[in-house]
C-alpha positions as CSV (number, residue, x, y, z in Angstrom):
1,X,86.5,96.0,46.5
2,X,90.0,94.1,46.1
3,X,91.2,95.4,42.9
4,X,94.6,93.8,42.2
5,X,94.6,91.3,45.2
6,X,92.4,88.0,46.0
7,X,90.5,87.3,48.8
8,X,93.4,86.5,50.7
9,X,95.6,89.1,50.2
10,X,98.7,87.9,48.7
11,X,98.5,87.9,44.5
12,X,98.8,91.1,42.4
13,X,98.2,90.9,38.9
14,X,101.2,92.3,36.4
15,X,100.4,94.4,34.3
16,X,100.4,92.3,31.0
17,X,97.4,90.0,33.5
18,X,95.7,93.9,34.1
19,X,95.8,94.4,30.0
20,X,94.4,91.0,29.5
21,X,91.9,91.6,32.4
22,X,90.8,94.8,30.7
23,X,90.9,93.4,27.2
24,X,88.6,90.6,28.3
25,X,86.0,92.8,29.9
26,X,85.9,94.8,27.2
27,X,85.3,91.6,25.2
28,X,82.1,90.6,27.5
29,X,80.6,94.1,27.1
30,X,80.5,94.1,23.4
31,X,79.1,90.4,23.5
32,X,76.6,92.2,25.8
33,X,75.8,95.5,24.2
34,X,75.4,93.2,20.7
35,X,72.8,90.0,22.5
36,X,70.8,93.0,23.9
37,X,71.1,95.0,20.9
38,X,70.0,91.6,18.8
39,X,67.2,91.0,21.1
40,X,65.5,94.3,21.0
41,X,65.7,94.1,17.0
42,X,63.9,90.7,16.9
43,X,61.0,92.5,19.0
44,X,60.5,95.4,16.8
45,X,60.6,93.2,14.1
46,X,58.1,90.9,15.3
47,X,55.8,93.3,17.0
48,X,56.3,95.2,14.0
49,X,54.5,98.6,13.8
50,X,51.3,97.1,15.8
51,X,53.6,98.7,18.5
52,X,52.5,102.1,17.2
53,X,49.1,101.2,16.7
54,X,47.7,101.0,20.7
55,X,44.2,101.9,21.8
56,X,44.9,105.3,23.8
């Protein structure tokens, strides 16, 4: 994996562009972690507790 370089070789980031890197991915995981989090709410809300209430 090319961590600090592109493909060919030749760029590496400074370290305000490794913050901002960091910083952004951070940004996308929340986003993430939240859609997920929002879609598992609306399907306990809709299935509601007919979840709970399965033929064994």
């Amino acid at each position: 994996m090319l961590d600090d370089k592109n493909a060919d070789g030749g760029v590496e980031l400074t370290p305000e562009q490794k913050k901002m890197r960091r910083t952004r991915n951070i940004a996308i995981a929340v986003a993430l972690a939240a859609f997920v989090a929002i879609i598992y709410a609306v399907t306990v809300a809709k299935l509601g507790v007919n979840v709970l209430k399965r033929p064994i």
